[in-house]
N, C-alpha and C positions, 0 to 999 in steps of 0.2 A: 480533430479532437477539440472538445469544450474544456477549458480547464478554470476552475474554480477556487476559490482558499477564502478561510474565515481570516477575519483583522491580524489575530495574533500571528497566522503563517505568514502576508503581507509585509507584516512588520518586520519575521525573520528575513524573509527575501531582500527587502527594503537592505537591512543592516549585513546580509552577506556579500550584497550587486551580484547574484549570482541567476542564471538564467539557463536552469537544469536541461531545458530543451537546445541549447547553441552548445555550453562548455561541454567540455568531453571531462571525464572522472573514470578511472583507473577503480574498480572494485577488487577487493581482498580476494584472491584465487576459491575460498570456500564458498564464498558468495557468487562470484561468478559463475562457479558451476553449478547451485542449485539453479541460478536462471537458464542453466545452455542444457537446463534435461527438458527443459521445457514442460510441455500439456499431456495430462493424461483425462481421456473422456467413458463417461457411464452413462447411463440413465440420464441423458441429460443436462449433465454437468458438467463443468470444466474445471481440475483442479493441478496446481503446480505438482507436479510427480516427486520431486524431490522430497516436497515436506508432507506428502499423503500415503508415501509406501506399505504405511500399517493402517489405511483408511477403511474402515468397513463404510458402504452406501448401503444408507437405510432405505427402506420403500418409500418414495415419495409419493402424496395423495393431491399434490399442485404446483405449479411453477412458484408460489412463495415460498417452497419446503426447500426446493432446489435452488433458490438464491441464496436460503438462511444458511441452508448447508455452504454451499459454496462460501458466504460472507466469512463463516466461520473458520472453515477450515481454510482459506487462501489468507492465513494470518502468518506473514512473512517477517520479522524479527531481524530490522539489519544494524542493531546496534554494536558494540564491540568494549565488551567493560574497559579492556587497555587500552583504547583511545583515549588521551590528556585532551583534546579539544570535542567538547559537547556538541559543537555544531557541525562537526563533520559526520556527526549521524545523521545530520538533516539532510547533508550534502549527500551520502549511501545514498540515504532513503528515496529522495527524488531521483537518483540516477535507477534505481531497482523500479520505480515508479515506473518510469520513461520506459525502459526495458522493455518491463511487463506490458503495457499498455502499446506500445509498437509491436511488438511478438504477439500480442491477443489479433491486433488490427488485420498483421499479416495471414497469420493461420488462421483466422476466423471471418471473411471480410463479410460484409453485409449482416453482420453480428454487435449487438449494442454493450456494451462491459461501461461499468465503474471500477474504476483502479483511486482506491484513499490510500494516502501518505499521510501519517501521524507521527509527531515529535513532540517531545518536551525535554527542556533541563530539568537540572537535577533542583528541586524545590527545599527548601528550609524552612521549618519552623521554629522559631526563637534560637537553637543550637543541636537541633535534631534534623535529620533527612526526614522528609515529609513524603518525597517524589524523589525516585531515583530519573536519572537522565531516561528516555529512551525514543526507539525511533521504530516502526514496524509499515507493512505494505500491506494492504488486502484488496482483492477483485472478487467483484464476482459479474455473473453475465446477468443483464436485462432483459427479464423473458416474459411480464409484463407490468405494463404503466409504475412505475413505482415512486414517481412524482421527482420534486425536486428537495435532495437533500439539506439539511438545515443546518447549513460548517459552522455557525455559531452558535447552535446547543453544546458545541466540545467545551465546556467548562475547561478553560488553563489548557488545553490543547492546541498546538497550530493543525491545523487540517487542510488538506489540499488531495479535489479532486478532478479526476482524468475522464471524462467522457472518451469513451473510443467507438467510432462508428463509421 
């Protein structure tokens, strides 16, 4: 696995000493079980079963219809509004990361995936919420060239991505 992050994620890692692929992290039973329904496949596609149940698949006319689809719909949401500490979204997020991107490796092998992990706190402007906190996962599979992604266009985003191959 290649694993990549723009500055702001670097920075979060930096200030947690936290090192998502060694430590072990405990996920909330709901969360867990979206990840243990694992993959469901169509036309091409690979998408978490859990969060795709009411999925209709459109006709696809090329493998970038089938990414975009996939990119889109593999938007995994592991924030938790009653968590008091922000940065344990970060902490979810990279363990669903890890997950996802191990469980693609295994039931897919000779298969190329990017697996992003996105975070941010909660943002202020002057005495207003700007940006609420949040943390989400998305994969989808590399089905051709589709270069190298650019983690420091996330304007105020930490990003952090998983090559699985």
């Amino acid at each position: 696995m290649i694993i990549r992050s723009n500055k702001i994620m670097e920075d979060y890692l930096r200030e947690l000493s936290y090192d998502f692929r060694t430590t072990p992290y405990e996920l909330p039973g709901s969360i867990a079980d979206v990840l243990n329904q694992g993959f469901s496949q169509k036309d091409g596609t690979v998408l978490l079963t859990a969060i795709n149940t009411q999925t209709c698949w459109p006709t696809f006319t090329d493998d970038q219809d089938r990414m975009d689809f996939e990119y889109t719909n593999n938007k995994f949401n592991t924030d938790s509004p009653e968590e008091d500490e922000e940065l344990e979204y970060l902490k979810r997020a990279l363990e669903c990361g890890n997950r996802i991107a191990n469980k693609l490796k295994e039931e897919f092998p000779g298969k190329i995936f990017k697996v992003l992990v996105f975070f941010n706190e909660t943002n202020f402007e002057s005495e207003h919420i700007a940006l609420f906190a949040a943390s989400s996962v998305r994969f989808y599979e590399v089905k051709q060239p589709d270069g190298e992604n650019d983690l420091e266009s996330y304007q105020g985003e930490a990003v952090l991505e998983i090559e699985v191959q």
